[in-house]
C-alpha positions in Angstrom: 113.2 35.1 3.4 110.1 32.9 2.1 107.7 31.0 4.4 106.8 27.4 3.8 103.5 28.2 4.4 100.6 29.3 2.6 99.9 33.0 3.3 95.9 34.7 4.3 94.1 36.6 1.4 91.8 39.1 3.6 88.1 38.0 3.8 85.4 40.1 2.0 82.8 38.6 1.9 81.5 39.6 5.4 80.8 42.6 3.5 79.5 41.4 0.3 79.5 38.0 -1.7 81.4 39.6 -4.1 81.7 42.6 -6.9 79.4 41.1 -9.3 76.9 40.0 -6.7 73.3 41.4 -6.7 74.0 42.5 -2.7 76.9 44.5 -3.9 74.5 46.2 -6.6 72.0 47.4 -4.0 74.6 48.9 -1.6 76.5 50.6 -4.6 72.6 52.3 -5.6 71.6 52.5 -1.9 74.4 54.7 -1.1 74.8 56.6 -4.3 71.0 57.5 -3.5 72.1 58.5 0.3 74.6 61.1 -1.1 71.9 62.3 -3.9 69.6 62.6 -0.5 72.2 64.8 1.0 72.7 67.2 -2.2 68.7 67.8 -2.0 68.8 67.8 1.6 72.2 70.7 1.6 69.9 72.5 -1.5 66.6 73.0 0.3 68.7 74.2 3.7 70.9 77.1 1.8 74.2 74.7 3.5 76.4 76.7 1.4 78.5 80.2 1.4 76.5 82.8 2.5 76.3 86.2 4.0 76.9 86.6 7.8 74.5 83.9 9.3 72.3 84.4 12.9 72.9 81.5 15.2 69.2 80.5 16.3 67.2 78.4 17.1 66.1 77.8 13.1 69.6 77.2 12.4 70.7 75.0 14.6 68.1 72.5 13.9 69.5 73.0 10.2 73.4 72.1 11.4 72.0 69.6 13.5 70.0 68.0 10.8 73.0 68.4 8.2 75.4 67.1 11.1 73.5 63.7 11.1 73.1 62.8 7.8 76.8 63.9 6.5 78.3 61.5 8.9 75.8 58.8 8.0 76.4 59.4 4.5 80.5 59.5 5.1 80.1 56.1 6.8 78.3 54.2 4.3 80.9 55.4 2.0 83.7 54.8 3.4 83.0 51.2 3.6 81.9 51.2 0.1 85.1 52.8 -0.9 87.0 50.5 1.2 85.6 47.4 -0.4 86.2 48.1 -3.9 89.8 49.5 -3.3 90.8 46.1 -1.4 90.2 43.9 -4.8 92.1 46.8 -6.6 95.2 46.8 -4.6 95.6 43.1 -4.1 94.5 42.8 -7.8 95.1 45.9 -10.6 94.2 43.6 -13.5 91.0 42.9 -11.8 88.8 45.2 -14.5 85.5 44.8 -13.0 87.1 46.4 -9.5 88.3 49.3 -11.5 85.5 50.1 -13.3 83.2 49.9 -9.8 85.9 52.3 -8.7 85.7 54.8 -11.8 81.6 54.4 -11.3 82.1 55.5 -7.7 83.6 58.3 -8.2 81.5 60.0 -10.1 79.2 60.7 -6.9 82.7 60.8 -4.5 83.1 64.0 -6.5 79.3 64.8 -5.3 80.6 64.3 -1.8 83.6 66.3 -1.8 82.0 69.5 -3.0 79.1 69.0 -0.4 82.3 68.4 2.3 83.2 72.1 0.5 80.1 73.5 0.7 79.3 72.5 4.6 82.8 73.8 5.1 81.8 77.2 3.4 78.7 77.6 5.4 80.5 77.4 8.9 83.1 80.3 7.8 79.5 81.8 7.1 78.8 81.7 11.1 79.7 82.4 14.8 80.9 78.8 15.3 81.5 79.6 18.7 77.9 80.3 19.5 77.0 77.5 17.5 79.2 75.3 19.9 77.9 77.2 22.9 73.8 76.7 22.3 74.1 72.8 20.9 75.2 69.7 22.0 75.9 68.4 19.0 77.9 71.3 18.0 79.8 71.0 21.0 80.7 67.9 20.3 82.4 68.5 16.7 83.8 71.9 18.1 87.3 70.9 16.9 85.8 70.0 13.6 84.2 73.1 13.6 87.1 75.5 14.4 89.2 73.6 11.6 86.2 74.1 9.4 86.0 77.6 10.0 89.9 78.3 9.0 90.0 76.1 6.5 86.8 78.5 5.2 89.5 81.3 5.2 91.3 79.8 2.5 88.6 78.1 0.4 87.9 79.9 -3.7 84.7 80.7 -4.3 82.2 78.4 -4.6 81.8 77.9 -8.4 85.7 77.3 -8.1 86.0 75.0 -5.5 82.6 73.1 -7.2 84.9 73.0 -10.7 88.6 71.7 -9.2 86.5 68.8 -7.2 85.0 67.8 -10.8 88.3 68.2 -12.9 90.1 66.2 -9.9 88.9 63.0 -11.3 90.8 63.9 -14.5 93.6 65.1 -13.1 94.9 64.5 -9.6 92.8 61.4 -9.1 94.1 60.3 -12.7 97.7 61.0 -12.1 97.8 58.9 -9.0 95.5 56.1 -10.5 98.0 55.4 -13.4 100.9 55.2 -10.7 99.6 52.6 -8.9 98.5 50.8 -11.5 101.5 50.8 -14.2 103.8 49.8 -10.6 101.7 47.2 -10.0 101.8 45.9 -13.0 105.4 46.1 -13.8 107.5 43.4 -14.3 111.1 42.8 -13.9 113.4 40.8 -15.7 115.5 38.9 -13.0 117.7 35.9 -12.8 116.6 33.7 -9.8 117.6 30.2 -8.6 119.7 30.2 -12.1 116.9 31.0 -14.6 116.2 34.3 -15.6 112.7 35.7 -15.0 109.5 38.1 -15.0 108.7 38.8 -11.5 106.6 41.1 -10.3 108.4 44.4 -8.9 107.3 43.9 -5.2 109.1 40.2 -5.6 112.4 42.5 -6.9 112.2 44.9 -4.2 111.9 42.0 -1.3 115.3 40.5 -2.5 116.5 43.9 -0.8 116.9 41.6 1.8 118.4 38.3 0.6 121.6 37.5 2.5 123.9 36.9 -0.6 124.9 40.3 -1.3 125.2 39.1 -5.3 121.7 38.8 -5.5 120.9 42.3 -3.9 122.7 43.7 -6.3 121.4 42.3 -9.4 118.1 42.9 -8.0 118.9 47.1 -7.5 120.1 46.9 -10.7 117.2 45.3 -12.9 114.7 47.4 -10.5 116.5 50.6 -11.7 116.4 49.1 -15.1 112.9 49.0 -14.8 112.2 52.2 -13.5 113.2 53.8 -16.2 111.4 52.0 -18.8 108.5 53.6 -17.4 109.9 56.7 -15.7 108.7 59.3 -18.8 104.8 58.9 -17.8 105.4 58.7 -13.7 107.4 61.9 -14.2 104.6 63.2 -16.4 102.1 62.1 -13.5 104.4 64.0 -10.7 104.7 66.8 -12.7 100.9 67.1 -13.8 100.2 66.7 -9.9 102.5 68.9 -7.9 101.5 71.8 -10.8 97.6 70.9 -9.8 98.6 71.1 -5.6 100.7 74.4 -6.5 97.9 76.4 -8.2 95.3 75.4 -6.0 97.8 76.0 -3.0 98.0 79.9 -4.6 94.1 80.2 -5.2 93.7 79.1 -1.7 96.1 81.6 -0.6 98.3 79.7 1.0 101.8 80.4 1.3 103.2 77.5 -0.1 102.0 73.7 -0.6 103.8 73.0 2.7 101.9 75.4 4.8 98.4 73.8 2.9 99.7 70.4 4.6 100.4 71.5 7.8 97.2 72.9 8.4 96.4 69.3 7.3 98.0 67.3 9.3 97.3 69.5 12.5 100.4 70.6 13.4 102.4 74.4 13.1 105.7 75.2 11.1 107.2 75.9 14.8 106.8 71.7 15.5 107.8 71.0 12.2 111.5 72.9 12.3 112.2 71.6 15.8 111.4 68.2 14.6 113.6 68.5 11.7 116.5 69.9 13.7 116.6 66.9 15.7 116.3 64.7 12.8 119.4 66.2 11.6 121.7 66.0 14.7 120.6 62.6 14.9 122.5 62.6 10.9 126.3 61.5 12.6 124.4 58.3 14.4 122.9 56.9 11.6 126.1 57.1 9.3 128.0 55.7 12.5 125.2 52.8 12.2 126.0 52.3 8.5 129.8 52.2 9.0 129.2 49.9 11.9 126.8 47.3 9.7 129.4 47.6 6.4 131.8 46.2 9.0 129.4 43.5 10.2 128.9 42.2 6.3 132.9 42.2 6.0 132.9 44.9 3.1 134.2 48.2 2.7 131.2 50.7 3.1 127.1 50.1 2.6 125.9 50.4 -0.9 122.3 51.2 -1.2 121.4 47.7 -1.9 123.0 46.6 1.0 120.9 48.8 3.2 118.0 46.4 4.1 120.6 43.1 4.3 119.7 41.2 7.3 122.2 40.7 10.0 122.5 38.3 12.9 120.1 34.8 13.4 119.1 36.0 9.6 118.6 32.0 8.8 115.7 32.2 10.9 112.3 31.8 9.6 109.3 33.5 11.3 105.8 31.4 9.9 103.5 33.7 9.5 101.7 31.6 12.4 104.6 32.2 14.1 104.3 35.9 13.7 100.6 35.5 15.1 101.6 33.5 18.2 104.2 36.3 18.7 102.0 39.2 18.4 99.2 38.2 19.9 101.3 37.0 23.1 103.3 40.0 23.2 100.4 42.7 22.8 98.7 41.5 26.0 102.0 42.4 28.0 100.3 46.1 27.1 96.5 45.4 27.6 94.0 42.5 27.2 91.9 44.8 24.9 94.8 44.7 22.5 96.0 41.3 22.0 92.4 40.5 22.0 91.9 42.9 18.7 94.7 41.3 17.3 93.4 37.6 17.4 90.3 38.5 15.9 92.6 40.4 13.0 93.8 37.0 12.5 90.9 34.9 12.9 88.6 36.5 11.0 90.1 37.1 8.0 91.2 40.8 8.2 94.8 40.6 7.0 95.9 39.7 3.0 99.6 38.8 3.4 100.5 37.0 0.4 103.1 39.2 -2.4 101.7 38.3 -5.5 101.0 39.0 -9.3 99.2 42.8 -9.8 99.1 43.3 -6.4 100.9 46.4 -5.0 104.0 46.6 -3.0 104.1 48.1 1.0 101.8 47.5 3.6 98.7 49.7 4.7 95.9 49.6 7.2 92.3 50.8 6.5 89.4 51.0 8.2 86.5 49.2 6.8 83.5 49.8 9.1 83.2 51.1 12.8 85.6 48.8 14.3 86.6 46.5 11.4 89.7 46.8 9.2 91.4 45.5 6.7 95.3 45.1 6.7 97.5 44.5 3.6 101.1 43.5 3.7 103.6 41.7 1.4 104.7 39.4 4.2 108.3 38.4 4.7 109.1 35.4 6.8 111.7 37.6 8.7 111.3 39.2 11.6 111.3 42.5 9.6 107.4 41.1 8.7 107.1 41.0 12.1 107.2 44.3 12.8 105.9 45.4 10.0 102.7 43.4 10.6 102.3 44.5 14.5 103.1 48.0 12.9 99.8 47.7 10.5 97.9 46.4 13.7 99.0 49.4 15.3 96.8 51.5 12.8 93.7 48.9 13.1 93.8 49.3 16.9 93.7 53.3 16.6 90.8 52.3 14.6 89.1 50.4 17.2 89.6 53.1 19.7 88.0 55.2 17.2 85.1 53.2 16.1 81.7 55.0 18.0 83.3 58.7 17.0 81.3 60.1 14.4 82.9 60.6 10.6 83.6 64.2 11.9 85.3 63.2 14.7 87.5 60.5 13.0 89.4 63.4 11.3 92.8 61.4 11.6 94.9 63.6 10.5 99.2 61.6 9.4 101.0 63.4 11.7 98.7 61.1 14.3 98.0 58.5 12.4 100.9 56.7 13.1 101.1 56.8 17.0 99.6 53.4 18.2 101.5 51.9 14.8 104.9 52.9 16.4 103.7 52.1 20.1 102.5 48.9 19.0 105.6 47.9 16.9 108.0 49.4 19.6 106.3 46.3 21.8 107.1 43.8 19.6 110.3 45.1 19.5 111.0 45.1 22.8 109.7 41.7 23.2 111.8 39.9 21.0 115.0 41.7 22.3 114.2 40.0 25.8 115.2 36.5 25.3 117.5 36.9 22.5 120.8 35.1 22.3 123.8 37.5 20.8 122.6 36.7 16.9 119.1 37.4 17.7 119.8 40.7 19.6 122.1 41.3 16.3 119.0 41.2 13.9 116.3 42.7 16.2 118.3 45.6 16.9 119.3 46.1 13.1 115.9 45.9 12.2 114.5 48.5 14.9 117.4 50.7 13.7 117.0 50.3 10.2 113.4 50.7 10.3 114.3 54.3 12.2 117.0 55.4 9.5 113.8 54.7 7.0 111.7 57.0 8.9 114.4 59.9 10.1 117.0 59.8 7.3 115.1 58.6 4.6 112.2 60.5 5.0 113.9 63.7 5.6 115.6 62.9 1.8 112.3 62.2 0.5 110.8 65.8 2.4 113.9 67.4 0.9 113.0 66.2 -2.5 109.4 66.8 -2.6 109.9 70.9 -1.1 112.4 71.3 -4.4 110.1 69.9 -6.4 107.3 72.1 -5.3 110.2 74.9 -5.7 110.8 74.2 -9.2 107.5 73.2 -10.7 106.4 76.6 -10.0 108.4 77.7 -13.3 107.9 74.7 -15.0 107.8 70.8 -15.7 110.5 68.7 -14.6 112.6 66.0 -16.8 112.7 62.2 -15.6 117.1 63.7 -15.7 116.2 66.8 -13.3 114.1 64.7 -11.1 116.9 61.8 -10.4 119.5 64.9 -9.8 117.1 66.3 -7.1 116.6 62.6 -5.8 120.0 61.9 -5.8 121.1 64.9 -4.2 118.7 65.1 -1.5 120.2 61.5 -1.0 123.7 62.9 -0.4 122.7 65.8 2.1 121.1 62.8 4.2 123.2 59.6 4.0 125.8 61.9 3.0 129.4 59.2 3.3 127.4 56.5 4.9 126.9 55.3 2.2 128.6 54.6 -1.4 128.0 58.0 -3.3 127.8 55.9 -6.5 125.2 53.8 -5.5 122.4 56.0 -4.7 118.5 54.9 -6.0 117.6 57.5 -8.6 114.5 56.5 -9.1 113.2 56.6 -5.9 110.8 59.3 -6.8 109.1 56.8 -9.0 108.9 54.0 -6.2 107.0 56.1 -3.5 103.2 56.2 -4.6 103.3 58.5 -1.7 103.9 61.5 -3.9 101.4 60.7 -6.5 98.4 62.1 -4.5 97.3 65.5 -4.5 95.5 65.5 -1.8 98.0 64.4 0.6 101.1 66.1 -0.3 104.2 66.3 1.6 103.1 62.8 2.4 106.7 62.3 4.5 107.0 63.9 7.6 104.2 63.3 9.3 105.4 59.5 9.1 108.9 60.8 11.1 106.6 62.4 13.4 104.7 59.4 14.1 107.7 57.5 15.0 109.4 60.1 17.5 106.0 60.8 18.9 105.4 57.1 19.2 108.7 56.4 21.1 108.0 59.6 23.4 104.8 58.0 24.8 106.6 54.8 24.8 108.5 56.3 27.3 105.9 57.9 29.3 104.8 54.2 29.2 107.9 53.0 30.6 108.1 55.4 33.3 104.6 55.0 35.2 102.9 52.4 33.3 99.6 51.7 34.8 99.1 55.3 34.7 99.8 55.4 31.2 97.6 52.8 30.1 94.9 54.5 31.8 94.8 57.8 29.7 96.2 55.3 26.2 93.2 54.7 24.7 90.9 57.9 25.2 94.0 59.4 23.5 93.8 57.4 20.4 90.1 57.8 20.6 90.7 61.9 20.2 93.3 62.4 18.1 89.9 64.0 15.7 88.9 66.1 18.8 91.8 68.4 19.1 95.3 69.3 17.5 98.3 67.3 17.9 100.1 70.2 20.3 96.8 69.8 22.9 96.9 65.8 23.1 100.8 65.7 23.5 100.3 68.1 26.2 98.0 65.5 28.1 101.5 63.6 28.7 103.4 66.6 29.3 105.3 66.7 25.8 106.0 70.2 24.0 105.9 69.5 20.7 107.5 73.3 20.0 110.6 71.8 22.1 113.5 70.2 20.1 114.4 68.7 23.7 111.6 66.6 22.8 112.3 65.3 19.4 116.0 64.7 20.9 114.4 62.6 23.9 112.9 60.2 21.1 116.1 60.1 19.1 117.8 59.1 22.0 116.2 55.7 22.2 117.2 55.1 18.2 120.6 56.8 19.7 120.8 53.8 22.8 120.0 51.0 19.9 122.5 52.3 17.5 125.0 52.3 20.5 124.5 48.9 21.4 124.1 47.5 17.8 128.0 49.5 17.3 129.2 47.4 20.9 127.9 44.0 18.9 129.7 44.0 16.1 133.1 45.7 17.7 132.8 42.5 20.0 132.5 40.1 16.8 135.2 41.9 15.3 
């Protein structure tokens, strides 16, 4: 659906006037001379892999020291960083924004291997006496502990030194040209009558255009497009899941899986029990397909009739009526919330507005302490909605995180995503309230559909990525062997739900989630976040007040322990697949009473 209204561009200037602005230059030099501080302040202090170090007195004054000025130096960064990438992603044709970028990573590179080095020099120590004899150790033990396994499976120094310099050639490369060449694509499409180049995020959003006719000539010309350019994104996946492989074996890991778990916080144990579920929950979401095929009068789903809206789908949520909404509905939870979310709006935090060279999805970032900025294609359905309360989500997690050191901020996906769902689960529940029959209709298919996305889909897109990693161990995959894993990971999940002929191919090419090599196996952390979401949203339900009471502090430690500790604060065992089956039964209730509606219009 389109708005009639003119849609926010985020505000940057709070920050700096602008890219080419004489402020901007003396941040960019202040802070490339903090991190050349640190590399002189890491050399004269020996932070690096050693022998079997003494904790004393002499050496914690050294951590201590090092302690202080890393997370300085991380902050200032990360807000530098942050800045530059927001012109990129609303803008890739913006050339002065990607050459600040290049410049800048020159001395990220720095960063990284003084990240490696501290990381080295803790496996070099007793971190629990560290812990024990200093307050500031004790109050990064987590990020200590992590830092002394990770210090198990690090190269040697020269190595690890070497792969953070070629990354900027290679990983960092790889993913670069992905998001730029997407952003930049443009697809020939016949709209209103008249046949025309559109940008590829203005192709995907007619996924949800109610005249079936025009979703399917807009799956069509996107697959079209894809593979015009599929040779070098296949060349980019390739070149990166060989890079995440070898330096997976060097690091003797036993797989890139096992590499990402570690990463995201959680154990192999959580992840099959979460999987499991997702699977029995398979037979619910093909019911749900059957059951919306029947609602839009045709004989089974095709893929391009997966995001087709249902219900009161004339109406048109304003994007100021999407403020209103959230706003209103977020204090129902807390007055600390809705009052983060009016400042997201008033000041200027959000970019909403699809448009030329600016990327496709939606993302939250933090910009500085407790400041974000939050990007979104905005639809005027109630699909943006969501979406939009979703990305809120993330910037509240960031507000409950904003006076935790860098070291402490360790937000690892698996986490990430738990005031996103808890906040968008709100909004859900909000709107279902005073719906009228229609209404219910589309809110419900919406909730549900964004749940097949997270469950089904992203257990496809798991499926793919693992075979990839399989097969890339013997060698590079062809843009033909990479749809026929796609497709087939597509078949195991939807499985008859939906038209076997019909399947999206390319899909490997859409998700700029696999083009990163530091964040492989990018998927399940994002189903995780949903069925961990919906679990505390239970808890919430069930003694409210003294949920809202522990909420917060949670969000503010998800860096100060792993993911099976903080679940346990609630009473959740995350090595339980009664668990993950408790969340699916709320997706299992929707799909239920979405499958009543339509049997009644029938």
């Amino acid at each position: 659906m389109t708005t009639t209204q003119s849609l926010p561009h985020w505000n940057m200037d709070v920050v700096y006037p602008g890219l080419q602005s004489p402020e901007f230059a003396q941040g960019f030099a202040a802070t490339v001379k903090e991190i050349e501080a640190l590399v002189q302040l890491f050399d004269a202090s020996h932070v690096e892999k050693q022998d079997v170090l003494t904790v004393d007195d002499g050496l914690i004054k050294t951590f201590e020291t090092a302690v202080e000025h890393f997370n300085s130096v991380q902050d200032h960064v990360l807000t530098l960083e942050v800045y530059i990438s927001c012109f990129v992603s609303t803008n890739s044709r913006d050339e002065v924004a990607q050459a600040r970028e290049s410049e800048l990573e020159n001395s990220l590179v720095k960063l990284s291997q003084l990240d490696t080095r501290f990381t080295a020099w803790l496996g070099s120590m007793d971190v629990e006496q560290l812990i024990a004899h200093s307050e500031v150790a004790s109050a990064h033990a987590y990020a200590l502990r992590r830092a002394k396994a990770e210090s198990l499976h690090m190269m040697s120094p020269r190595e690890e030194s070497l792969a953070s310099e070629l990354n900027v050639s290679a990983g960092t490369a790889w993913t670069k040209l992905h998001a730029n060449l997407t952003s930049q694509l443009n697809v020939t499409l016949e709209l209103d009558g008249q046949t025309q180049q559109v940008p590829m995020s203005v192709v995907r959003n007619q996924a949800s255009s109610t005249d079936r006719e025009v979703r399917r000539r807009a799956f069509e010309a996107e697959l079209a497009a894809w593979k015009e350019v599929a040779v070098p994104l296949a060349q980019a996946l390739n070149s990166i899941k060989g890079e995440v492989n070898t330096l997976a074996h060097k690091r003797q890991w036993e797989s890139a899986l096992d590499a990402s778990l570690f990463a995201n916080s959680i154990d192999r144990q959580t992840l099959d029990a979460m999987l499991s579920a997702a699977r029995a929950s398979f037979p619910d979401f093909r019911r749900y397909f059957r059951a919306k095929a029947q609602a839009l009068k045709i004989p089974q789903l095709a893929w391009y009739d997966i995001f087709a809206p249902l219900g009161s789908s004339d109406r048109v949520w304003e994007y100021s009526d999407a403020e209103r909404f959230i706003v209103e509905q977020f204090g129902t939870f807390s007055e600390r919330l809705s009052n983060y979310a009016a400042r997201a709006f008033s000041e200027g935090w959000i970019d909403a507005e699809p448009r030329a060279g600016k990327r496709d999805g939606a993302y939250c970032t933090p910009l500085r302490k407790d400041e974000s900025r939050i990007f979104t294609n905005y639809k005027a359905s109630f699909d943006g909605v969501s979406t939009l309360a979703h990305e809120l989500g993330h910037g509240y997690h960031n507000l409950n995180l904003a006076e935790r050191t860098a070291l402490q901020s360790f937000l690892p996906m698996t986490l990430a995503e738990t005031a996103s769902i808890f906040c968008e689960t709100i909004i859900n529940h909000a709107a279902m309230k005073d719906a009228d029959r229609e209404e219910r209709m589309a809110i419900l298919e919406a909730s549900i559909q964004g749940a097949c996305q997270v469950v089904l889909d992203i257990t496809s897109r798991f499926l793919f990525e693992q075979n990839v990693f399989e097969q890339r161990k013997q060698r590079e995959l062809s843009v033909e062997e990479l749809n026929g894993l796609m497709l087939q990971s597509q078949r195991d999940t939807y499985g008859d739900g939906i038209d076997q002929q019909t399947l999206h191919p390319y899909m490997w090419a859409v998700k700029g989630h696999y083009y990163s090599s530091d964040l492989s196996f990018y998927n399940y952390p994002y189903m995780f976040g949903l069925l961990f979401g919906l679990g505390l949203y239970a808890r919430y339900q069930q003694n409210p007040e003294a949920f809202k009471q522990g909420y917060d502090e949670l969000l503010s430690s998800t860096g100060l322990d792993d993911a099976a500790t903080l679940a346990a604060r609630f009473g959740i065992d995350l090595h339980s697949e009664a668990f993950w089956r408790g969340s699916l039964d709320i997706v299992r209730q929707d799909i239920d009473a979405f499958c009543e509606l339509v049997q009644s219009q029938a």
